[in-house]
TORPAVO-417519 format. One line per 4 residues: number of its first residue (from 0); for each residue z, y, x of C-alpha. Coordinates in nm, 2 decimals. Example, Ala and Ser with C-alpha at 12.3 -4.5 7.8 and 13.67 -1.06 7.14 Angstrom:
2
0> 0.78 -0.45 1.23 ~ 0.71 -0.11 1.37
//
This chain:
559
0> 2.39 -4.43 -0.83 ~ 2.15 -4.51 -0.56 ~ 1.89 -4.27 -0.35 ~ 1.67 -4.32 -0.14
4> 1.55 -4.10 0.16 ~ 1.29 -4.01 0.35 ~ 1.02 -3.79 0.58 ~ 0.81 -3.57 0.30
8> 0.56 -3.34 0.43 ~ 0.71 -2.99 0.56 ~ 0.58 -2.69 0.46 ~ 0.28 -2.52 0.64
12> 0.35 -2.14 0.80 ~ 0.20 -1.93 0.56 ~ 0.10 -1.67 0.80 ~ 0.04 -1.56 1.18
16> 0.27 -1.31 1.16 ~ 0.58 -1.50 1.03 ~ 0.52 -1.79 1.30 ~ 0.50 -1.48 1.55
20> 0.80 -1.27 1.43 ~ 0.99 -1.58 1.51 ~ 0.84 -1.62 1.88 ~ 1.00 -1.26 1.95
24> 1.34 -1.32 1.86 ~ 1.60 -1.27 2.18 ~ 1.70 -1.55 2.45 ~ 1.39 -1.72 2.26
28> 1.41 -1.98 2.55 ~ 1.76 -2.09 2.46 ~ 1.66 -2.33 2.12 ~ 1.23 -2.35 2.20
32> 1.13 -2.64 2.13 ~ 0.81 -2.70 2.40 ~ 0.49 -2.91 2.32 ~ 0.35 -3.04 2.72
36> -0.06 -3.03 2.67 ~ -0.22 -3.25 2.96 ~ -0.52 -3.05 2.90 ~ -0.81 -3.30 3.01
40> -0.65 -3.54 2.72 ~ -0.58 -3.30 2.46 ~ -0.89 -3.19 2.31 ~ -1.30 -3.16 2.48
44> -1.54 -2.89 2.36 ~ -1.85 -2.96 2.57 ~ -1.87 -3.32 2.51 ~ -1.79 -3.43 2.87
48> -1.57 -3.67 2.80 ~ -1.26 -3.44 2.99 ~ -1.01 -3.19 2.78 ~ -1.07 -2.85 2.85
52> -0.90 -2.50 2.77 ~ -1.16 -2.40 2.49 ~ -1.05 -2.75 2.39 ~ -0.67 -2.64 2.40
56> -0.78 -2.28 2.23 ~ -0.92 -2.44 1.91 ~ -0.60 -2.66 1.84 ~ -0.38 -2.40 1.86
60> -0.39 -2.35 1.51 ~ -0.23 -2.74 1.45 ~ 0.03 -2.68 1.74 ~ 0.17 -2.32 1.54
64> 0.15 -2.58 1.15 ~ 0.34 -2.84 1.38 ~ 0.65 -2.58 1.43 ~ 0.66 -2.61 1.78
68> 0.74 -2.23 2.02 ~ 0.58 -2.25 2.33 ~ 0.28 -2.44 2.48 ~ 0.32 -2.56 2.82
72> -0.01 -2.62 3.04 ~ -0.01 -2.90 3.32 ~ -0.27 -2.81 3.59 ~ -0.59 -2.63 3.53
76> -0.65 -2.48 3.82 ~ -0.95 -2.54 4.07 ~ -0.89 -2.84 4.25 ~ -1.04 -3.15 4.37
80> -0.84 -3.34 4.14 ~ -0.70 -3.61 4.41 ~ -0.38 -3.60 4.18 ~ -0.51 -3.46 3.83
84> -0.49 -3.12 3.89 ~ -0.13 -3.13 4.10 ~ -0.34 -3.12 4.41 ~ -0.42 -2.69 4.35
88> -0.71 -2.58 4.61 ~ -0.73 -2.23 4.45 ~ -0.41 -2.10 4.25 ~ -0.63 -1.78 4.11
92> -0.93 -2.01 3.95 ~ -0.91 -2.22 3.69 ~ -1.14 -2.58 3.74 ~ -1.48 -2.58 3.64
96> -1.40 -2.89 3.46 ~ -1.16 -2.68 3.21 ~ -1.35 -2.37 3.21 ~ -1.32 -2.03 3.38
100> -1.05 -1.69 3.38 ~ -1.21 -1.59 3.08 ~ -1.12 -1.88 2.89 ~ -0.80 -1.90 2.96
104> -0.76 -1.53 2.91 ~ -0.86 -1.60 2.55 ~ -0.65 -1.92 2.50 ~ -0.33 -1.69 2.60
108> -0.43 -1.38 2.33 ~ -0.52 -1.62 2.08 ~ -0.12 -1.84 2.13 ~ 0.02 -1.47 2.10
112> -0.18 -1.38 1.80 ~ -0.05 -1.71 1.63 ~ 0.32 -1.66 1.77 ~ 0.27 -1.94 2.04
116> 0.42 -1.86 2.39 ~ 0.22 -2.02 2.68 ~ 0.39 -2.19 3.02 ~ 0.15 -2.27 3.25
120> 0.21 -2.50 3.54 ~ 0.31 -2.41 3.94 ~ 0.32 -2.67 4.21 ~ 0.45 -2.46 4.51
124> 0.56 -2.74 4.70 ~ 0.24 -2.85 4.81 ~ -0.15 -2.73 4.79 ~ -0.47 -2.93 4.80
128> -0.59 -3.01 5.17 ~ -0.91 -2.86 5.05 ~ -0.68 -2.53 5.04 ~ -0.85 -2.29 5.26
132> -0.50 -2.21 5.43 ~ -0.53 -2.59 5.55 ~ -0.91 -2.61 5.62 ~ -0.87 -2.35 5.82
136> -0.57 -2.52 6.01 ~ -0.70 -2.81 6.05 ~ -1.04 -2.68 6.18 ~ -0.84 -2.48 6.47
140> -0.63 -2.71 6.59 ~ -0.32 -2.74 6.77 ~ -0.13 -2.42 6.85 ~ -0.34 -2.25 6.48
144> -0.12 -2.00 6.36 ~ -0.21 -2.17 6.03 ~ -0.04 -2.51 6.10 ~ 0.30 -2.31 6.10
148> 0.26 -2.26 5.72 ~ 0.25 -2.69 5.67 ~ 0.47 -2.91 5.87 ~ 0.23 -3.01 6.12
152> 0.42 -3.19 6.42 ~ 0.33 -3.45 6.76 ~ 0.39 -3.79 6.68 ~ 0.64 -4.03 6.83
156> 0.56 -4.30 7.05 ~ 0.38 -4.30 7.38 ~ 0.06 -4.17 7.28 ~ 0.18 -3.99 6.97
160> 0.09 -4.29 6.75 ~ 0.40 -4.29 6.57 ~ 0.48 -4.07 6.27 ~ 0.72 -3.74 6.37
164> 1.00 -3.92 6.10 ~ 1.04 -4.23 5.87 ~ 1.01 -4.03 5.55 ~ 0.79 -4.23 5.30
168> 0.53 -4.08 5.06 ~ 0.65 -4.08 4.66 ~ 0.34 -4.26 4.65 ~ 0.37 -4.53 4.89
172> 0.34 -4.55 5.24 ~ 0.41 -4.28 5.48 ~ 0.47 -3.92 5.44 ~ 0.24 -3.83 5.77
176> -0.14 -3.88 5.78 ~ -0.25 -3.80 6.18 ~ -0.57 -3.58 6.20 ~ -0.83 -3.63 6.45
180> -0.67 -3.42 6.72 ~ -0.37 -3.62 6.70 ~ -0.13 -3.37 6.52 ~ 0.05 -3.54 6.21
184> 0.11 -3.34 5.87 ~ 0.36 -3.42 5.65 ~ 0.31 -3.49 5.22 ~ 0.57 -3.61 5.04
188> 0.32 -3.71 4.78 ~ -0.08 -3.80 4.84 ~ -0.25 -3.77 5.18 ~ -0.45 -3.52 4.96
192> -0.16 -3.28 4.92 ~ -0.01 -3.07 5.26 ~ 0.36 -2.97 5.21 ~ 0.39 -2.60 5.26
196> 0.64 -2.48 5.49 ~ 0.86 -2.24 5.28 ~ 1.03 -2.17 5.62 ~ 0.73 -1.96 5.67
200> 0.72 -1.60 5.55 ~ 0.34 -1.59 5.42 ~ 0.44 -1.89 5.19 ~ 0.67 -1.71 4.97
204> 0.42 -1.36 5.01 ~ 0.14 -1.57 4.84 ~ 0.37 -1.77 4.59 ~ 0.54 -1.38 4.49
208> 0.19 -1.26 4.47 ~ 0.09 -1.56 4.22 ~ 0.37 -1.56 3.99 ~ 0.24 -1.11 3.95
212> -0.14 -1.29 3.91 ~ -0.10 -1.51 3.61 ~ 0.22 -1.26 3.46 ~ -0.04 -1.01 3.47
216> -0.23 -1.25 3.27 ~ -0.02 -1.27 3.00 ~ 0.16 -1.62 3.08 ~ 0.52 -1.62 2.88
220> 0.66 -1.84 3.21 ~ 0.58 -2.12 3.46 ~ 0.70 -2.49 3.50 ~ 0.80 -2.51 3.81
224> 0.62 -2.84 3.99 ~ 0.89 -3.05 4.20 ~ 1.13 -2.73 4.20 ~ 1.37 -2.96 4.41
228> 1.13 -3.00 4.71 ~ 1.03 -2.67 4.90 ~ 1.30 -2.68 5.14 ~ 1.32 -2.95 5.36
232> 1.66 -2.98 5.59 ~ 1.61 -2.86 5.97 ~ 1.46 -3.06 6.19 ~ 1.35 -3.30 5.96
236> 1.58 -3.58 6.05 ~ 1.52 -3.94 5.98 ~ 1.62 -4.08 5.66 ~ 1.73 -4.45 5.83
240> 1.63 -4.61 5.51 ~ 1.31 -4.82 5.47 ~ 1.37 -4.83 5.09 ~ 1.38 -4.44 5.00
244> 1.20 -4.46 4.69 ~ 1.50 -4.64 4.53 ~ 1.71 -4.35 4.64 ~ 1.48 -4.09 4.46
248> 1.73 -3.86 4.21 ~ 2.00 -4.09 4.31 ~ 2.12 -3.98 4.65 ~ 2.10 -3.74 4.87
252> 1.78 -3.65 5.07 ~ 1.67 -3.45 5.37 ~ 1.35 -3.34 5.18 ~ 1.49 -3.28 4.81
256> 1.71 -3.04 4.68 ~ 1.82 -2.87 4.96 ~ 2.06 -2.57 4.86 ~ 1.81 -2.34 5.06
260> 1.55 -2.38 4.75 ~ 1.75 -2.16 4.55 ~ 1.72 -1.80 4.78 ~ 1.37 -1.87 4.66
264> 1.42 -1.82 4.31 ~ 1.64 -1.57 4.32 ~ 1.38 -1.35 4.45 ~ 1.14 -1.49 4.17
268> 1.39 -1.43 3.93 ~ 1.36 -1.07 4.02 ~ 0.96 -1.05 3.98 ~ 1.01 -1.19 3.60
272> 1.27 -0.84 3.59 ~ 0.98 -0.69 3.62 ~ 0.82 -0.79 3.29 ~ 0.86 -0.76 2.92
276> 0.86 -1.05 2.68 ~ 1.13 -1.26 2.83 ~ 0.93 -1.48 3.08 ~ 1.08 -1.77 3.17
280> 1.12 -2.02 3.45 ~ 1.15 -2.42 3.44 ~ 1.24 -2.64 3.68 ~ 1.14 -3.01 3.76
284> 1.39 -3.07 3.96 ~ 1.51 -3.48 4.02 ~ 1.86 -3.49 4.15 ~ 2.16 -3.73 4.18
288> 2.36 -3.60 3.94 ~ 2.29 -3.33 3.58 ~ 2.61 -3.10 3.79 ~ 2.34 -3.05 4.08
292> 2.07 -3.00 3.85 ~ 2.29 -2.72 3.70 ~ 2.26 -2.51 4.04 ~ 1.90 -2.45 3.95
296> 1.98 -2.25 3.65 ~ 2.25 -2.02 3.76 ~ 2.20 -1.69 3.56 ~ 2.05 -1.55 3.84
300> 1.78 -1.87 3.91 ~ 1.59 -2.05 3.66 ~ 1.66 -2.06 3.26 ~ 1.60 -2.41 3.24
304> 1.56 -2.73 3.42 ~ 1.46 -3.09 3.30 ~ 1.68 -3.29 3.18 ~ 1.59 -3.64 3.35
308> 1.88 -3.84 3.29 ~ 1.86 -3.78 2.94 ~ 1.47 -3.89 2.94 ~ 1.60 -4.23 3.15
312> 1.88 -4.31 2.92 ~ 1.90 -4.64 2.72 ~ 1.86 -4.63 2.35 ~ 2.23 -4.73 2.35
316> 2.50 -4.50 2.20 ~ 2.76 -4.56 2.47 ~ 2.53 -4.44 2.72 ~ 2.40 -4.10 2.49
320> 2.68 -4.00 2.39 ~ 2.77 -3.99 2.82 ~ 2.53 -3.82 2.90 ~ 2.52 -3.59 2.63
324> 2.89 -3.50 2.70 ~ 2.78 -3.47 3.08 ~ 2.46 -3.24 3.01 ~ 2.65 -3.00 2.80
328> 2.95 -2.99 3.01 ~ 2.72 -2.89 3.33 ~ 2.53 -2.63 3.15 ~ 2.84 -2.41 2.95
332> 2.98 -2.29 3.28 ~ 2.63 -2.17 3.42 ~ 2.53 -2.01 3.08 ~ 2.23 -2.25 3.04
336> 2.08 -2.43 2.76 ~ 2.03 -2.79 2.80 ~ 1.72 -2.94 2.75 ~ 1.63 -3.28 2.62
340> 1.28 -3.45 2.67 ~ 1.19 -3.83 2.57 ~ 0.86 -3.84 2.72 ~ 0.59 -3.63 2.97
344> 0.29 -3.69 3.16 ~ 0.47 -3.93 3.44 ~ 0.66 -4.17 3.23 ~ 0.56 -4.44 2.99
348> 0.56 -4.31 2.63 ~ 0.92 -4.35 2.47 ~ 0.74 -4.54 2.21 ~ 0.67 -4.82 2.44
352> 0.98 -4.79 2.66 ~ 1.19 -4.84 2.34 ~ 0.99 -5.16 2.24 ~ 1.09 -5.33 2.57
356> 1.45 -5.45 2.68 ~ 1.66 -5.22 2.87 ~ 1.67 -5.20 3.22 ~ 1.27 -5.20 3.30
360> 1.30 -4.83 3.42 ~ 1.03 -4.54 3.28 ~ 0.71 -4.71 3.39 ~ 0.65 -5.00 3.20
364> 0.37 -5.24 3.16 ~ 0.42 -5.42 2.87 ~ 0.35 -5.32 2.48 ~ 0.66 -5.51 2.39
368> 0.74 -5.51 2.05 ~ 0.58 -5.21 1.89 ~ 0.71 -5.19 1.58 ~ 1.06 -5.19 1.71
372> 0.93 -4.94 1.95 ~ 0.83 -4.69 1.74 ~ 1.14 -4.72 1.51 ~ 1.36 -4.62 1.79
376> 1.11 -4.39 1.90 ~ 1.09 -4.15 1.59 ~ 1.50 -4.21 1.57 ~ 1.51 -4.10 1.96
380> 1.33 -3.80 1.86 ~ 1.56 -3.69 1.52 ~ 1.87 -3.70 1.75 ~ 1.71 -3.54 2.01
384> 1.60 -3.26 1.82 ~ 1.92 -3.22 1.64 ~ 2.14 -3.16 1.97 ~ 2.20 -2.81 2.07
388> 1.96 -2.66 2.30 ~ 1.58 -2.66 2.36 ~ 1.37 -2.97 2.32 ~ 0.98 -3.10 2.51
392> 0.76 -3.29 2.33 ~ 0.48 -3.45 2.51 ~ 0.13 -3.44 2.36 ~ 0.07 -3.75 2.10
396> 0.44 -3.85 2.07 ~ 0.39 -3.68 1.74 ~ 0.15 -3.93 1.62 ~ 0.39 -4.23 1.74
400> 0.18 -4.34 2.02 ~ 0.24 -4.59 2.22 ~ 0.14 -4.64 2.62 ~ -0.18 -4.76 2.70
404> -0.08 -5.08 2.91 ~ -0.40 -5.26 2.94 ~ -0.63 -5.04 3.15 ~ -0.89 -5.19 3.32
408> -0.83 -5.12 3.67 ~ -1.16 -4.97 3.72 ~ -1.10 -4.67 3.51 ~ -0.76 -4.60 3.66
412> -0.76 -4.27 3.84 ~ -0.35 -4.22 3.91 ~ -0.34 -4.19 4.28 ~ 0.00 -4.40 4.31
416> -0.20 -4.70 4.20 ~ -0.42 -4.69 4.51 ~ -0.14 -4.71 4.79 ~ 0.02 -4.99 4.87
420> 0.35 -4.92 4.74 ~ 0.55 -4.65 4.62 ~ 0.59 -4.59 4.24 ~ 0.38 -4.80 4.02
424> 0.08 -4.61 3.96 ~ 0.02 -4.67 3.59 ~ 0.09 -4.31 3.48 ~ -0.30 -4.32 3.30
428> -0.14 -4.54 3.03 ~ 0.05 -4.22 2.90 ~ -0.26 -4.00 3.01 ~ -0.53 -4.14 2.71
432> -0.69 -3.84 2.54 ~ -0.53 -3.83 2.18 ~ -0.65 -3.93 1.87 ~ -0.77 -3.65 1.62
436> -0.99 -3.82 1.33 ~ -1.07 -4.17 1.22 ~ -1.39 -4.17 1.36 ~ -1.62 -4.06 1.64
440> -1.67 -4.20 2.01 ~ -1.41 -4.06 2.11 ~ -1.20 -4.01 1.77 ~ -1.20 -3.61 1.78
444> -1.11 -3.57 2.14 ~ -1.48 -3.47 2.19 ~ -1.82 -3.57 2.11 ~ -1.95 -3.78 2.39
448> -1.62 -4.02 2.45 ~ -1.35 -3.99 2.65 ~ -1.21 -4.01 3.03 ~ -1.03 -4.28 2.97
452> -1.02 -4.51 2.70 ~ -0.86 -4.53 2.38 ~ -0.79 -4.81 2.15 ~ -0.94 -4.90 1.88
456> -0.64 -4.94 1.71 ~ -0.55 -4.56 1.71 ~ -0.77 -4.44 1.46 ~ -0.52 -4.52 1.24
460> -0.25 -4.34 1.43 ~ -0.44 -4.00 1.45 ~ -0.40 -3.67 1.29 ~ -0.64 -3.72 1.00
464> -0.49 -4.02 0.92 ~ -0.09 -3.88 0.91 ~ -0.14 -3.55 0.81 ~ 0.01 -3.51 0.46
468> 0.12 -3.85 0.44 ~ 0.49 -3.86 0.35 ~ 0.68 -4.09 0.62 ~ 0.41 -4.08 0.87
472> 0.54 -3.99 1.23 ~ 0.32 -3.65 1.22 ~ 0.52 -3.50 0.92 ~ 0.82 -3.63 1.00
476> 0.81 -3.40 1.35 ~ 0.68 -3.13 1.11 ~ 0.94 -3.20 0.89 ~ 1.21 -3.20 1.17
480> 1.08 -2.88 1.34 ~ 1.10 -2.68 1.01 ~ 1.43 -2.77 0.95 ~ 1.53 -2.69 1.33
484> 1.38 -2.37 1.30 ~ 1.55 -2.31 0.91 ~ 1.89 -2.44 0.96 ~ 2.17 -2.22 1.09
488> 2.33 -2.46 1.28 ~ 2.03 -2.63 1.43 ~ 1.93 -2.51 1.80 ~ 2.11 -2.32 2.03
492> 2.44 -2.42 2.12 ~ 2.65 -2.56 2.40 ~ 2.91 -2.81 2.21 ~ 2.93 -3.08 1.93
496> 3.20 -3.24 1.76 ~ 3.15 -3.57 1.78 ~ 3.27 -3.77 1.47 ~ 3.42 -4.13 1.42
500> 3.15 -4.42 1.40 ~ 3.10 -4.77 1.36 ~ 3.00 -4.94 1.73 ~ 2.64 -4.89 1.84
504> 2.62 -4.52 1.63 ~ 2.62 -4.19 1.71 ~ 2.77 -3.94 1.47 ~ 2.87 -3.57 1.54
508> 2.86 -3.25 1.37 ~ 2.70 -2.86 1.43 ~ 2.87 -2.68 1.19 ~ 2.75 -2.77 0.83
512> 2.49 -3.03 1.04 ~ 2.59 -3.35 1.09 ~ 2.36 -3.61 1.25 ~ 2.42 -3.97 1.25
516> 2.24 -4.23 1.48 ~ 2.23 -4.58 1.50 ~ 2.08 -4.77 1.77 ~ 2.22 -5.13 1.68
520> 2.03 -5.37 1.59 ~ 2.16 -5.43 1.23 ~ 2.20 -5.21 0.97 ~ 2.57 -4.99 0.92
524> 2.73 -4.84 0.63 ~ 2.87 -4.51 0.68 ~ 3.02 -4.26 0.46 ~ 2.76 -3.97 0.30
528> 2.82 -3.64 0.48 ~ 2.66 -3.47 0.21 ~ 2.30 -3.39 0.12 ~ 2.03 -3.56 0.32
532> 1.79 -3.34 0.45 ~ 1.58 -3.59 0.68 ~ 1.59 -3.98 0.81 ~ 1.34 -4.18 1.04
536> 1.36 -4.44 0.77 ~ 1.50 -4.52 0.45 ~ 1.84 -4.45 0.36 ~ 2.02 -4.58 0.07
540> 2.29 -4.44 -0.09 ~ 2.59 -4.53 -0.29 ~ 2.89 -4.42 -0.44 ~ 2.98 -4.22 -0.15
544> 2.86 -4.42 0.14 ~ 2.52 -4.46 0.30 ~ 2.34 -4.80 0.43 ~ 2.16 -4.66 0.77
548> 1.93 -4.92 0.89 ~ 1.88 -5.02 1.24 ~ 1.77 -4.78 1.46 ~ 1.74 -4.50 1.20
552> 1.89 -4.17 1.23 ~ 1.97 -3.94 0.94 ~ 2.04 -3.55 0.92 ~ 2.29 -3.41 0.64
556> 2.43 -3.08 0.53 ~ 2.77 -3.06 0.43 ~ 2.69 -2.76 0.25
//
């Protein structure tokens, strides 16, 4: 006998209150699965063209049907938007472009009345330079009391010409700009964005003080912006390297992840104590290896940290299942959930990355093959989902879309692509407001078009044209977050048995769970585990054994 399998539509919450009973459980944190809203590209409700909170507020509804936990903000506080929204000039405002307190005041009660947690974005490592602390020292001038809270510092050379170190900019370039008074300041990303000096007791008063401002609000936690780069190592030594951005989270560097980071979030750790409602803290942290990444979530740190070399691994099983095994094996003896994330707001769209050949890193400028692309890319997504832990999904991945690689450059706004080196600067193509309807100038995003451009071509690829349709991308995420959320053996967890399977296939088991994925190039036959409860393509079946097609993935029950 021969079956067939797979996405069909998963079932809508039929109430608030069920979604929300579910958001309350304990150690909630430990199996979320997160959906990343870039809020000027998520949804407009003035018709500006840019995303906005009230935009965020009225989709909530389709974020709680889509099964996800938690909702976690980038940026939207003031800010002169030098570095979409990372550059904060005010970290008590919210930008006039997104709207005011009051709006997000309602955007958090309405998440909690639908069961949705909100995580809303910190960047303590740097501030705008339109920050009043740094007006104010740059307006004084040498010997300010202010400058102490940056790393302001005398240039080299014999009229101070030189920068005080070698240290290049992620961005390109160097890491000092010189101000008119001939005093250098240090920023490890845009000219636009001052490094604080954590060294500096005010720092960590105003940081304390803002964590207890937006807790107060209501926020369930904060994602912790470049977690790994508050401390930098005494007296800012050279480097001695003139290409540093090819070291970035592969060696070790005087101005990330310094062990002195971590006093600081033992003392936050203590402010969430202070709270109800399990609050929660995540780190971006880049560093060489997933063990060092595991010193940020010590049980008296952070509960979570990203887990990059999962979101830069090959779609090869050799290399998942390694750093699977490595992931898990870091996290069990810090008592941490591991996290898994395929795409975000700084790396090209797995759905393009996966259409390209390997090797071409996580900024990519070419389309590729999307068909292949977004085969792998809803397969990528199944066996992330199925491995035990808590999962990111990054606004539009849901709807299988791919980067935006043909930009004009006159719309481009990511600062990166401005300097003269440093990483490639096409972040935008990731960055295109996302589709909603068929139709419109802006297809749902807004009413009077869009920030950047979208494709013609995704009208097809929006919600209004997936929602309900069996197969499409869109149900089969709903499909897969149901059955996350439903199964007993789906989630949390720190271990999986990994089962015997063909060359280029991954294959292990949770319990009565078993997950199977293959990313070779031709199609496997493999025995039937039991009853298929989802695939990202069609499975045949017969007489015991199942034909998986190239880069498919298929869940099972064995019960």
């Amino acid at each position: 006998m021969s079956q067939q399998h797979s996405a069909a539509p998963a079932p809508t919450p039929t109430s608030a209150t069920a979604v929300a009973t579910v958001a309350k459980r304990r150690d909630w944190w430990r199996d979320a699965v997160i959906y990343q809203v870039y809020p000027r590209s998520f949804a407009d409700s003035n018709g500006d063209g840019m995303g906005d909170l009230e935009g965020v507020r009225s989709r909530l509804p389709y974020l709680r049907d889509l099964g996800v936990d938690a909702v976690w903000l980038s940026p939207f506080y003031a800010s002169p938007q030098a570095d979409a929204g990372y550059d904060v000039a005010d970290y008590r405002a919210v930008d006039p472009m997104f709207g005011n307190l009051l709006d997000a005041d309602a955007l958090i009660r309405d998440a909690r009345e639908l069961g949705l947690r909100i995580i809303v974005d910190l960047v303590p490592n740097h501030s705008s330079d339109q920050h009043e602390w740094f007006k104010r020292a740059v307006a004084e001038g040498p010997g300010s009391p202010l400058r102490d809270r940056y790393h302001f510092r005398p240039g080299k050379g014999e009229n101070g010409e030189l920068p005080p170190n070698d240290w290049e900019s992620i961005f390109g370039g160097p890491a000092w700009t010189r101000v008119d008074d001939g005093e250098w300041y240090l920023h490890l990303f845009a000219p636009e964005q001052p490094d604080f000096n954590w060294e500096h007791p005010a720092v960590g008063d105003e940081f304390r003080s803002i964590l207890r401002f937006w807790l107060d609000m209501g926020v369930d936690g904060f994602r912790i912006d470049v977690a790994h780069g508050l401390v930098k190592a005494a007296g800012l030594p050279d480097l001695g390297s003139h290409d540093q951005l090819k070291l970035l989270g592969n060696d070790v560097m005087p101005f990330f992840d310094q062990d002195g980071v971590h006093e600081i979030y033992r003392q936050w750790r203590l402010i969430l104590g202070e709270y109800s409602g399990e609050r929660i803290f995540v780190a971006e942290a880049w560093t060489p290896t997933v063990e060092r990444t595991a010193n940020y979530v010590r049980p008296d740190e952070l509960h979570q940290a990203f887990n990059f070399q999962y979101l830069s691994t090959e779609w090869d099983a050799e290399e998942l299942r390694t750093v699977v095994d490595r992931t898990l094996e870091a996290m069990r003896p810090v008592g941490a959930p591991a996290t898994w994330v395929l795409s975000n707001h700084d790396v090209t769209r797995h759905a393009t990355r996966f259409a390209n050949p390997p090797g071409l890193g996580t900024q990519i400028r070419s389309a590729g093959d999307r068909a292949l692309g977004l085969r792998r890319a809803r397969a990528a997504t199944l066996l992330m989902l199925a491995l035990p832990g808590s999962a990111y999904v990054y606004q539009g991945e849901e709807l299988g879309l791919p980067d935006v690689v043909d930009l004009p450059d006159e719309v481009r706004q990511d600062p990166a692509y401005f300097r003269g080196a440093g990483q490639d600067g096409f972040r935008d193509g990731c960055r295109v407001p996302i589709p909603w309807t068929r139709e419109g100038s802006s297809y749902g995003f807004g009413t009077g078009g869009s920030w950047l451009p979208q494709p013609t071509e995704w009208a097809e690829l929006s919600v209004e044209a997936q929602q309900g349709v069996a197969g499409s991308t869109l149900e089969l995420y709903r499909s897969a977050l149901h059955l996350r959320r439903t199964h007993p053996d789906l989630g949390a967890g720190d271990a999986v048995e990994w089962l015997k399977a063909p060359e280029g296939v991954l294959a292990f088991r949770r319990g009565e769970f078993v997950c199977v994925a293959n990313t070779s190039g031709e199609s496997v036959r493999i025995p039937s585990y039991g009853r298929v409860l989802l695939a990202s393509g069609e499975v045949a079946e017969t007489d015991g054994e199942a034909k998986l097609p190239a880069d498919t993935t298929v869940w099972w029950t064995t019960a």
